[in-house]
DRENDRENDO-585384 format. One line per field, with one value per residue (C-alpha): y, x negated, z; residue in three letters; residue number from 1. Coordinates in pm, 1 decimal, always signed. Each point is the difference from the previous one (the first is absolute). Layout:
<pts>
v = (Y, ...)
u = (X, ...)
w = (Z, ...)
code = (ALA, ...)
pos = (NUM, ...)
</pts>
This chain:
<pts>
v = (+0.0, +330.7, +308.4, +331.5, +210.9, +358.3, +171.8, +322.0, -207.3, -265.4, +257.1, +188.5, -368.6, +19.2, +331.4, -121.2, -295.4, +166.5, +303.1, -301.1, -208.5, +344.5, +99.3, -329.2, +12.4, +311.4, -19.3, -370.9, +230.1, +250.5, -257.0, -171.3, +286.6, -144.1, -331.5, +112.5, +259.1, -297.1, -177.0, +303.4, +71.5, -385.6, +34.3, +312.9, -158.6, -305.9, +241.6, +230.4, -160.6, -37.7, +334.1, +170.3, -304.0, +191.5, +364.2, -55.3, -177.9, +319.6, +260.8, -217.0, -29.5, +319.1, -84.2, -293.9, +120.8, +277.9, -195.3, -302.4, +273.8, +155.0, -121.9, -341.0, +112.3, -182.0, -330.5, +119.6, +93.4, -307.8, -238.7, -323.7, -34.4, -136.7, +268.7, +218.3, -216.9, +53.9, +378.6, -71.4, -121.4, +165.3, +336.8, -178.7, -109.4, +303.5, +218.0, -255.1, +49.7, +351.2, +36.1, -281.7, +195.7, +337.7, -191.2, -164.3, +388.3, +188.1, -265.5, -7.4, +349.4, +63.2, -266.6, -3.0, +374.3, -17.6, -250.7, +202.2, +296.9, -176.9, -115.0, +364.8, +184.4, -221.6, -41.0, +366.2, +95.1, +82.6, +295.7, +131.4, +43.6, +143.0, +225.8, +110.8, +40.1, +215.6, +192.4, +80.9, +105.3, +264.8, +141.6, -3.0, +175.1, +250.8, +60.5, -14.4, +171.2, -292.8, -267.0, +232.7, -20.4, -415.7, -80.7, -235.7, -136.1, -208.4, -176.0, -13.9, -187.1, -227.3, -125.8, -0.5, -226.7, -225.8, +26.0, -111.7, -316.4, -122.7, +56.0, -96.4, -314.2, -231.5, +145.9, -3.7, -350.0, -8.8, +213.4, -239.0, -313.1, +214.5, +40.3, -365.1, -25.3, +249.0, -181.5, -326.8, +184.4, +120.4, -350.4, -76.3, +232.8, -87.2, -357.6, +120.5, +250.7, -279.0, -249.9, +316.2, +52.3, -384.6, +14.1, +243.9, -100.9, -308.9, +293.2, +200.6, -244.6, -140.5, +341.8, -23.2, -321.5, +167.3, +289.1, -224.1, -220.4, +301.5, +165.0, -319.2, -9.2, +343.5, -107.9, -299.9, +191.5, +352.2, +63.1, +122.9, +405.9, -17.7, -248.8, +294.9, +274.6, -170.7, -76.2, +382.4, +106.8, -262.0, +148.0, +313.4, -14.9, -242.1, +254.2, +272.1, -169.3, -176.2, +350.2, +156.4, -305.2, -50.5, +403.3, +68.1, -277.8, +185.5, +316.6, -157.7, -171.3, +334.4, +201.4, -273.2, +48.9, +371.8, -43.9, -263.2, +216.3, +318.5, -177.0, -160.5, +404.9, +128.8, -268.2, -99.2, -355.5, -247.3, +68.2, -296.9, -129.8, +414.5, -69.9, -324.6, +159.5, +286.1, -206.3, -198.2, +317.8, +194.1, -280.0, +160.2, +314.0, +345.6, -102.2, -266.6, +171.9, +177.5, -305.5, -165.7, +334.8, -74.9, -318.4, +184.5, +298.6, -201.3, -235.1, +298.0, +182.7, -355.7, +48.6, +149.9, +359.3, +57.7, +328.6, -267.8, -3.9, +350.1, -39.4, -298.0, +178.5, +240.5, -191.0, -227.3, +314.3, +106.7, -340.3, -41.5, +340.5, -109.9, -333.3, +165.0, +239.0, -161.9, -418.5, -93.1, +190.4, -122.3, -398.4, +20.6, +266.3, -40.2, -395.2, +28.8, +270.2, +61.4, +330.6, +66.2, -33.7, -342.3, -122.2, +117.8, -184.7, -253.7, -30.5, +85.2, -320.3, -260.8, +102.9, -41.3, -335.4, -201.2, +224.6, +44.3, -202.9, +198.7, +305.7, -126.6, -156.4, +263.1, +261.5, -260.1, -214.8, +384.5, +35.2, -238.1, -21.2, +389.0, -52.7, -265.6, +189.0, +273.1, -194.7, -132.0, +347.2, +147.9, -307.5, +80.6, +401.1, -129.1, -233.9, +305.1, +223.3, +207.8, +159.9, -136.9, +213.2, +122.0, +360.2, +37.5, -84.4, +270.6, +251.9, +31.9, -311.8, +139.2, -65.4, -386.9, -41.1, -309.9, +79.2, +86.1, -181.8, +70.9, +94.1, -131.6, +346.0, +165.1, +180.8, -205.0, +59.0, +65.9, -268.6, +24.3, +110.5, -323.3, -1.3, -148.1, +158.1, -228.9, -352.1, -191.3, -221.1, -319.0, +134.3, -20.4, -379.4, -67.2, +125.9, -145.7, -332.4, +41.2, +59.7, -333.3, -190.8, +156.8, -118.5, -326.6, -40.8, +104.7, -255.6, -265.4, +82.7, -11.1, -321.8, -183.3, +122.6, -182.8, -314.8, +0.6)
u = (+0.0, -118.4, -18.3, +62.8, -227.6, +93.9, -332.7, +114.1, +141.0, -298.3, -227.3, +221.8, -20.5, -372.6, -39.4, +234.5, -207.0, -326.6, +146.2, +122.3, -356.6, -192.1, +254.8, -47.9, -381.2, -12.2, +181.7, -184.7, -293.0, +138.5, +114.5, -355.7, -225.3, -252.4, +2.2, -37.3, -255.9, -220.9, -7.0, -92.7, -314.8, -38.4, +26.7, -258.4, -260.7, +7.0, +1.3, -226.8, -347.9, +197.2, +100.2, -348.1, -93.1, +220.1, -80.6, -366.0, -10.3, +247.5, -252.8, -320.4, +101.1, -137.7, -353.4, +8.5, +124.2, -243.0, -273.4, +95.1, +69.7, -320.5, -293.6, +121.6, +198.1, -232.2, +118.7, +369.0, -8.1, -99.6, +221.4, -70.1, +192.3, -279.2, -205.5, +356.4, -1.7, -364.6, +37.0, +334.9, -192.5, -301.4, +213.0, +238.7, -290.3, -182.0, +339.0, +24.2, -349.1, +14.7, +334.1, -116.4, -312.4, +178.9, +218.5, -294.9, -131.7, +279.7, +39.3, -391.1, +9.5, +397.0, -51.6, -350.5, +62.4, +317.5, -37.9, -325.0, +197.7, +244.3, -219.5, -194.1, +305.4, +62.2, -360.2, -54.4, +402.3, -159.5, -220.3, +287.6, +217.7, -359.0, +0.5, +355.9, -57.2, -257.1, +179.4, +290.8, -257.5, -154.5, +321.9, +95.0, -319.2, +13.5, +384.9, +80.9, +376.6, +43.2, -98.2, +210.6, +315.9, -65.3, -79.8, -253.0, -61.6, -310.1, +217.6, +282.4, -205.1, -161.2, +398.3, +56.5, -305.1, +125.0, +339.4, -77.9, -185.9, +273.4, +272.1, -129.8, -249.4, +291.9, +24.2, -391.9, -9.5, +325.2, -220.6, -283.1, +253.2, +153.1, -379.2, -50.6, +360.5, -136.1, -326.7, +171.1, +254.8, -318.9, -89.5, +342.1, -56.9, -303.3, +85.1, +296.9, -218.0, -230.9, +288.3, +137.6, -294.9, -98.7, +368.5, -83.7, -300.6, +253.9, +244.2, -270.3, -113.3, +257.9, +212.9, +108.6, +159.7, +163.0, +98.7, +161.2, +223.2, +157.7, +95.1, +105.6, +281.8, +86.2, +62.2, +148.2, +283.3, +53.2, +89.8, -292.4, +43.0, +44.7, -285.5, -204.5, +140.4, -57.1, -377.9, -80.1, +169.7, -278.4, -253.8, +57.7, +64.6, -326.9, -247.5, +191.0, -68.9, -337.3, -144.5, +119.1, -181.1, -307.2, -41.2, +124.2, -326.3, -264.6, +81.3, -7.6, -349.2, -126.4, +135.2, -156.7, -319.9, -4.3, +87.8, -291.2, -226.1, +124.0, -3.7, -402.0, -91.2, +176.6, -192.7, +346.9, -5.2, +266.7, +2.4, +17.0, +292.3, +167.6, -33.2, +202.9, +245.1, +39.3, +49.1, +260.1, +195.7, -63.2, +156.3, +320.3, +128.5, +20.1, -20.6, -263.6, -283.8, +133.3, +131.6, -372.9, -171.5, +146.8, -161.6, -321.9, +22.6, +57.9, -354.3, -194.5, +149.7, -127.8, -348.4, -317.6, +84.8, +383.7, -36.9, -21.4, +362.2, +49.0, -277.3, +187.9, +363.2, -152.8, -143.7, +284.0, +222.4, -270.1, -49.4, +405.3, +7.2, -249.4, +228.0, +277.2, -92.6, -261.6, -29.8, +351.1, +76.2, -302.2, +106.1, +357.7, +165.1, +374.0, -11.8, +282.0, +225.2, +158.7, +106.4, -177.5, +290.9, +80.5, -382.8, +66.0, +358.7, -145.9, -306.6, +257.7, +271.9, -323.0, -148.6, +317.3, +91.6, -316.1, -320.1, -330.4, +92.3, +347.9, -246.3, -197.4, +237.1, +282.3, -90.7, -56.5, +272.7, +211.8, -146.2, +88.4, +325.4, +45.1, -112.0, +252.1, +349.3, -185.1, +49.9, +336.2, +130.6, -136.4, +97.8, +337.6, -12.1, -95.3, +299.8, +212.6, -196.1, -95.4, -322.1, -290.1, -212.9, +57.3, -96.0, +332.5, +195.8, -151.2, +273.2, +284.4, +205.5, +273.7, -99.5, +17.5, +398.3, +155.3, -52.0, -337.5, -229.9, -376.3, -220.8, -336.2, -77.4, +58.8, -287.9, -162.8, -185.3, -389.5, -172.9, -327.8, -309.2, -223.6, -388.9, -156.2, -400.4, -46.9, +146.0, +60.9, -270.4, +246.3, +201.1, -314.8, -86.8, +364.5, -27.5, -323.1, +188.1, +219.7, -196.0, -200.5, +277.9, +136.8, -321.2, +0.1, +355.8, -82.8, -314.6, +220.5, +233.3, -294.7, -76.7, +338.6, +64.4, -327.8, +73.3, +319.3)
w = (+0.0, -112.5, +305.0, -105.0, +168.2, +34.9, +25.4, +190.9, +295.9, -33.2, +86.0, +282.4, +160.9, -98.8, +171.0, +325.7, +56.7, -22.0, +266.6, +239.8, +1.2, +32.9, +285.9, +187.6, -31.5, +125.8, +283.6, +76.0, -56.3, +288.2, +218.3, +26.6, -35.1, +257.0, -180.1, -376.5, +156.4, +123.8, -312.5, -148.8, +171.9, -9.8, -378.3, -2.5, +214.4, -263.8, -310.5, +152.8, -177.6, -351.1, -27.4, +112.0, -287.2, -261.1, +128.2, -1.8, -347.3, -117.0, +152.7, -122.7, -372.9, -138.0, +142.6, -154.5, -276.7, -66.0, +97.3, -232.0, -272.4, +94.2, +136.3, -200.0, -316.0, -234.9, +162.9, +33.1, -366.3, -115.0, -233.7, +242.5, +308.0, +197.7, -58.9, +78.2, +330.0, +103.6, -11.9, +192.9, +283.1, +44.0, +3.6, +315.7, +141.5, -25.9, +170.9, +252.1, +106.7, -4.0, +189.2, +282.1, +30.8, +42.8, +303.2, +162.4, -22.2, +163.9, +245.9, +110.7, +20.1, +206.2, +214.1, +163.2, +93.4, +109.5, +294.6, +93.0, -36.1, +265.2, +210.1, +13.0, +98.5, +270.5, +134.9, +10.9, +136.8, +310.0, -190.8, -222.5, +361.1, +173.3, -327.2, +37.2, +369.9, -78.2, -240.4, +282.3, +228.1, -219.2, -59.5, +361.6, +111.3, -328.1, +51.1, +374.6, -122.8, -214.1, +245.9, +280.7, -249.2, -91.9, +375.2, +59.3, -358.5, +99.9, +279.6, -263.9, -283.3, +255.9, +134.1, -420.6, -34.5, +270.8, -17.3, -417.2, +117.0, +240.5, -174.9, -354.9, +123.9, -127.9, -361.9, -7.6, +61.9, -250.2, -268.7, +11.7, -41.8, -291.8, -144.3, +32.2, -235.3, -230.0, -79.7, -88.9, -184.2, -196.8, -32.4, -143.1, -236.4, -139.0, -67.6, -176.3, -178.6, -79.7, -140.2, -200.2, -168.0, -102.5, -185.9, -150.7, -176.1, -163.5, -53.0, -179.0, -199.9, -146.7, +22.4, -394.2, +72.0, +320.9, -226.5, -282.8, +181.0, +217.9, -350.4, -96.0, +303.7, -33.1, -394.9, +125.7, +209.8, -166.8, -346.1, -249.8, +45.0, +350.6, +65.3, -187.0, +145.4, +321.8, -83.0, -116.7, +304.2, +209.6, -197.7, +76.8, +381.1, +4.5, -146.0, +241.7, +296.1, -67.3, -98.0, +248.5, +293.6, -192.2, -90.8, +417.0, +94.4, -225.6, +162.6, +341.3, -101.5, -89.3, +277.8, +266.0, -213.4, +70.2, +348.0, +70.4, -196.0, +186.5, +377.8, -93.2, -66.3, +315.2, +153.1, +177.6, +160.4, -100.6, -417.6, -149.2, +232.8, -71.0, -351.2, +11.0, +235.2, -252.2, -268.3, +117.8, +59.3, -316.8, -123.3, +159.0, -239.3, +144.5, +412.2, -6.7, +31.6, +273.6, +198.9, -64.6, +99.5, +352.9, +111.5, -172.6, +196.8, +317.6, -36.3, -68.6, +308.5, +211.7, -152.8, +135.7, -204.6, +33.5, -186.3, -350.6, +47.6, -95.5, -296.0, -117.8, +17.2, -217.2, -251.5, -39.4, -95.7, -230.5, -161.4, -47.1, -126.0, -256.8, -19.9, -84.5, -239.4, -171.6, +45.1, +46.0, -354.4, -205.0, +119.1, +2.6, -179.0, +16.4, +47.9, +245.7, -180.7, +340.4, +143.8, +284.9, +269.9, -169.1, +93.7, +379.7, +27.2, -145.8, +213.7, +340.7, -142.1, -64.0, +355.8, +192.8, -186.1, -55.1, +200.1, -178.8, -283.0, -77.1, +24.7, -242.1, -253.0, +20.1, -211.5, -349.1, +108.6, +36.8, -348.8, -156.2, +126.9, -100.1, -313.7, -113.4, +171.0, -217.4, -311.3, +64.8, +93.4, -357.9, -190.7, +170.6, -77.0, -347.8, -86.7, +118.1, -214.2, +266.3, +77.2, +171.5, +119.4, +385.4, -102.1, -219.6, +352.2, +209.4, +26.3, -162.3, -162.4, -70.2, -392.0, +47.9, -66.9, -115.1, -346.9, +19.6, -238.3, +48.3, -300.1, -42.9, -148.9, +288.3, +197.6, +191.4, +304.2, -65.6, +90.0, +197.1, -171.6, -87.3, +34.0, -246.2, -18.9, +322.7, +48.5, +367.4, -4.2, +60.4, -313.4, -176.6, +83.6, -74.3, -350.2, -70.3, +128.6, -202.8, -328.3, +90.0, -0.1, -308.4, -172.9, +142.3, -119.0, -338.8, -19.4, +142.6, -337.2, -212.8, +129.0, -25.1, -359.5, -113.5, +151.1, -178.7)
code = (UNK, UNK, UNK, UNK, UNK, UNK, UNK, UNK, UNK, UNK, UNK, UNK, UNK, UNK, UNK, UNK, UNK, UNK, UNK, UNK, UNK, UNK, UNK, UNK, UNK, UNK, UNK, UNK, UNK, UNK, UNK, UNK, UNK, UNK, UNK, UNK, UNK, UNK, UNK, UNK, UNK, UNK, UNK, UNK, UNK, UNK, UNK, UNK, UNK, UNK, UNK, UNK, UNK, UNK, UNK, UNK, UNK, UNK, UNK, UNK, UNK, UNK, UNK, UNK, UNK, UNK, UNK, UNK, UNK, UNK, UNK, UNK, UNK, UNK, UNK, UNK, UNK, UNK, UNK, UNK, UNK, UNK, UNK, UNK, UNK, UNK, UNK, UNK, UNK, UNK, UNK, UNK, UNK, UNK, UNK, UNK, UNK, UNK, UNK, UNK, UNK, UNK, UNK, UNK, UNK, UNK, UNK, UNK, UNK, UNK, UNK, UNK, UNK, UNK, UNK, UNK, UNK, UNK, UNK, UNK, UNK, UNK, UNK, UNK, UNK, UNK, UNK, UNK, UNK, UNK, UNK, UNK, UNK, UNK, UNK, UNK, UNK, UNK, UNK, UNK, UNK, UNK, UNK, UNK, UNK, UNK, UNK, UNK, UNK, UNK, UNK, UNK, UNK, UNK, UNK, UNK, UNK, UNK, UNK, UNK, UNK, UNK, UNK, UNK, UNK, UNK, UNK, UNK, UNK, UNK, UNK, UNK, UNK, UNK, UNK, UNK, UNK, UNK, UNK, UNK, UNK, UNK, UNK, UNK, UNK, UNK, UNK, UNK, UNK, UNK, UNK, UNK, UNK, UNK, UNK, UNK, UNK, UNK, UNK, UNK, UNK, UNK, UNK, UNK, UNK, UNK, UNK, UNK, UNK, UNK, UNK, UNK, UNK, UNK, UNK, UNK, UNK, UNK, UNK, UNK, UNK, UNK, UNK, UNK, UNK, UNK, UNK, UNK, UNK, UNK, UNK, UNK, UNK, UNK, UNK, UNK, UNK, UNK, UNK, UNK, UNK, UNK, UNK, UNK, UNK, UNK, UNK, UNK, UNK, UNK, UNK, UNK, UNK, UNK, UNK, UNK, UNK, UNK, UNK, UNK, UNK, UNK, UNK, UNK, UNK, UNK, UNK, UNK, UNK, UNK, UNK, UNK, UNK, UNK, UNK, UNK, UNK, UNK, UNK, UNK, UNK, UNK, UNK, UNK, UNK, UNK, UNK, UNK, UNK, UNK, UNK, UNK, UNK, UNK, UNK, UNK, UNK, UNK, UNK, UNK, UNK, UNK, UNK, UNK, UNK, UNK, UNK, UNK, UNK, UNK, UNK, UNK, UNK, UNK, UNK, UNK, UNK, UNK, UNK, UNK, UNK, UNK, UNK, UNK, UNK, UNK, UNK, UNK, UNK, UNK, UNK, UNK, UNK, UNK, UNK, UNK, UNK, UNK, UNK, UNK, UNK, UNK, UNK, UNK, UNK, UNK, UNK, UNK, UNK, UNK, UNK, UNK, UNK, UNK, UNK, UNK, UNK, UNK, UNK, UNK, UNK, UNK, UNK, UNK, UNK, UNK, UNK, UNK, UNK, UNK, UNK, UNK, UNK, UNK, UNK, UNK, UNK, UNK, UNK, UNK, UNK, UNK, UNK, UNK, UNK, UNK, UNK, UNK, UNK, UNK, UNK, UNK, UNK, UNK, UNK, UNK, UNK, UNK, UNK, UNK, UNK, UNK, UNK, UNK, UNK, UNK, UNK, UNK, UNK, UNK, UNK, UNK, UNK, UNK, UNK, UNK, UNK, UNK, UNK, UNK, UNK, UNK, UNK, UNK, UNK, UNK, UNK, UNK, UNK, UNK, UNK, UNK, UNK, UNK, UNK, UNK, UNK, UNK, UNK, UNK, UNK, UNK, UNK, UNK, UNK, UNK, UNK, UNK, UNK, UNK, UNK, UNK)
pos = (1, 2, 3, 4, 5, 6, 7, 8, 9, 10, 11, 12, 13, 14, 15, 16, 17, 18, 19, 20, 21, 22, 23, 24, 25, 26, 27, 28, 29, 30, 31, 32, 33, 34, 35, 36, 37, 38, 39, 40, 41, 42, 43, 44, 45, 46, 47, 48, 49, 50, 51, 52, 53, 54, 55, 56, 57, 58, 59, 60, 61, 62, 63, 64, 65, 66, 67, 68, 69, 70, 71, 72, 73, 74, 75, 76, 77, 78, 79, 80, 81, 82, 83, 84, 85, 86, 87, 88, 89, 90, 91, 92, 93, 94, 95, 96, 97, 98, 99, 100, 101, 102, 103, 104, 105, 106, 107, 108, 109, 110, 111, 112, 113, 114, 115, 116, 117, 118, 119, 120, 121, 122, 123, 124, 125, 126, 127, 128, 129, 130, 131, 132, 133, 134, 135, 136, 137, 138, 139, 140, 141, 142, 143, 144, 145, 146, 147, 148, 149, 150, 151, 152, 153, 154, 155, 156, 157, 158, 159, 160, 161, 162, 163, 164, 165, 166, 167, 168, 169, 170, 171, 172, 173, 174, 175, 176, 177, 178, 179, 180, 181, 182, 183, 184, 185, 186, 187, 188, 189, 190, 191, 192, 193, 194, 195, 196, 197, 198, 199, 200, 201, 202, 203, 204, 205, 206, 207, 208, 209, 210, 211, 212, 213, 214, 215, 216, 217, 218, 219, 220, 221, 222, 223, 224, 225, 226, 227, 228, 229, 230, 231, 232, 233, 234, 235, 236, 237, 238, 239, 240, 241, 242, 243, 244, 245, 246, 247, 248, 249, 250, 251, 252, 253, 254, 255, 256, 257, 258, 259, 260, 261, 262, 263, 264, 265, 266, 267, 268, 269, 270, 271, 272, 273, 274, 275, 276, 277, 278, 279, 280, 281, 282, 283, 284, 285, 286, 287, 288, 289, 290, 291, 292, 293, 294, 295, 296, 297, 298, 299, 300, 301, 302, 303, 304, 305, 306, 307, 308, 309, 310, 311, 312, 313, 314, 315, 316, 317, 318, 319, 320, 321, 322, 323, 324, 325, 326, 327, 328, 329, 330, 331, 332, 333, 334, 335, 336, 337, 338, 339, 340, 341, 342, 343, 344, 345, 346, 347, 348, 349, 350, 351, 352, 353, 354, 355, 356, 357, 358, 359, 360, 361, 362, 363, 364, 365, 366, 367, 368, 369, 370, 371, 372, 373, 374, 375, 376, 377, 378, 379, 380, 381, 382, 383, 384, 385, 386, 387, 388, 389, 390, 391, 392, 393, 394, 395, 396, 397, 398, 399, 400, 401, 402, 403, 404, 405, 406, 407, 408, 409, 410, 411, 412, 413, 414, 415, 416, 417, 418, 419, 420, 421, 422, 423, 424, 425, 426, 427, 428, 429, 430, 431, 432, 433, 434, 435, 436, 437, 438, 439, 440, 441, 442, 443, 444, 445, 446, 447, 448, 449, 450, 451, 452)
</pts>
């Protein structure tokens, strides 16, 4: 027997049936928060090492790339895939050494110093609170009014001292168990880290492969314009975000170059573990230096010369000045495209969600995002036939009626003024990239049409 289906009430049934599952998982979801929750972080911990795996082989690829296109074209060039293969893995092998080395670095240079740093501050506690004590007394003696208006202030930071230790002798003890925690949370990391980075080298070297078959499900799936539409849009938000991490690392490199270069000058103790510190933070847009200059300021106030706090504050606004104006610019450009307040909400959201790591992946996740609601509002303003630009809706609308049909010949909005006697350096090695492999994909013609 033969059903008629009506296809407007087939898919109002569809569209029922879909609202009543999502409606019961959601309020299963609600009901058993602390449950689902658990899994969760269960399901984290596990797929914590695969996706550092993934991130790491994402972030790694254009070192390998330019070193495989590079150092070892002639090999990567060649017709043979064994030969294609060798350059293949001398070029991994060669970014894995170099980014293993540059861990090993930063972690025999932070860790060393910190636990002396540690274990200084508390083995000379008793000559900071002799210093301070000393401090109160010379303003006591060379201010009687101010010691007359404050009391005793000597008697009253001696009861603070003590009054400290007995109250606070718990959350020492506490702070030193939390320590402990810390270090094996380090640990954690590291072996994480570690198993992150050994996928990676399978995901790196075999990445075409990795490439093909996730175009072949998204071909699988979607229909042919969307699968493409859907792949340009990948593109685009891949090249947005990867500049804008790799591009946001170089300038960090070069700013904790500066500052280890700057501190070794000054003669200032602590620079190499500064220069790490300050490099994590620059990593940070617009209020990480400032956060990192902090924790700087504070070891140099613990050192033998407190006054190379104050030198350091002032260099730090003279080297982000310099940052800002001149090294952020010549790296970067416009690799975001984000206004300003968009890269501080963005920064604030990350933070309060995630910590260090929403700090340091909100503003190319924010562009990304902002860059595809972008495109669908214009490709939604240009099915209307309305205009695009946001300079044509400042002020009066009053023009835009339901009639209104925008005209390409209209005036547009002068665009910004394009350099062109001096080139970013990173848009130069992008265009020389790209007229390599423009010549290697006209030699590969030349080859194929004289073997047929």
């Amino acid at each position: 027997m033969k059903i008629n289906w009506n296809s407007k009430y087939f898919t109002i049934a569809v569209y029922s049936t879909i609202s009543v599952i999502v409606s019961a998982v959601a309020i299963m979801l609600i009901f058993n928060f602390e449950k689902v929750s658990e899994k969760l972080t269960f399901f984290t911990t596990v797929a914590t090492p695969l996706i550092i795996g993934v991130f790491c082989a994402y972030l790694l690829n254009p070192l390998m790339m330019k070193l495989e296109n590079g150092l070892f074209g002639k090999w990567a060039g060649s017709d043979s895939a064994k030969v294609r293969g060798r350059a293949r893995g001398f070029s991994l092998t060669l970014t894995m050494v170099l980014v293993l080395a540059a861990l090993l670095l930063m972690i025999l240079l932070v860790i060393p110093q910190l636990v002396t740093n540690i274990i200084a501050i508390f083995n000379n506690m008793d000559s900071y609170i002799a210093t301070v004590r000393g401090f109160i007394e010379k303003i006591s003696g060379d201010y009687p009014q101010i010691a007359e208006f404050l009391g005793n202030p000597l008697d009253d930071f001696s009861k603070f001292i003590t009054g400290i230790w007995n109250q606070y002798s718990n959350e020492l003890l506490g702070f030193a168990g939390n320590v402990a925690n810390g270090v094996w949370a380090v640990i954690d990391t590291l072996k994480n880290v570690f198993i992150g980075l050994t996928l990676s080298v399978y995901l790196l070297a075999k990445k075409e492969m990795f490439v093909g078959q996730s175009k072949k499900l998204v071909f699988a799936f979607v229909k042919a314009d969307r699968a493409q539409r859907f792949l340009g849009v990948c593109r685009e938000a891949s090249k947005k975000f990867l500049g804008s991490i790799v591009g946001k690392i170089i300038e960090a490199f070069i700013v904790a170059m500066f500052v280890f270069i700057g501190c070794t000058i000054m003669r200032m103790p602590y620079a190499p573990l500064i220069a790490v510190i300050m490099f994590v933070f620059n990593l940070i847009p617009f209020i990480g230096p400032f956060i990192g200059c902090i924790p700087c300021c504070l070891l140099l106030l613990l050192s033998e010369n407190p006054i190379n706090a104050l030198w350091f504050a002032i260099f730090e606004m003279i080297l982000q000045t310099l940052d800002g104006n001149v090294i952020a610019p010549w790296i970067l450009g416009d690799s975001t495209g984000l206004p300003a307040v968009w890269i501080l909400i963005s920064i604030i959201i990350g933070g309060g969600l995630f910590g260090m790591l929403g700090m340091l992946l909100g503003v190319p996740v924010c562009a990304v995002i902002y860059m595809l609601f972008k495109d669908f509002v214009e490709s939604k303003l240009r099915k209307r036939k309305l205009p695009q630009h946001t300079d044509q809706y400042v002020g009066s609308v009053d023009y835009i009626t339901a009639d209104y049909v925008y005209d390409e010949s209209e005036t547009e909005p002068s665009p910004e003024p394009v350099i062109t006697a001096k080139l970013p350096f990173r848009e130069m090695v992008r265009r020389k990239r790209v007229e390599i492999s423009k010549k290697h994909r006209e030699r590969d013609k030349d080859i194929f049409s004289k073997r047929k």
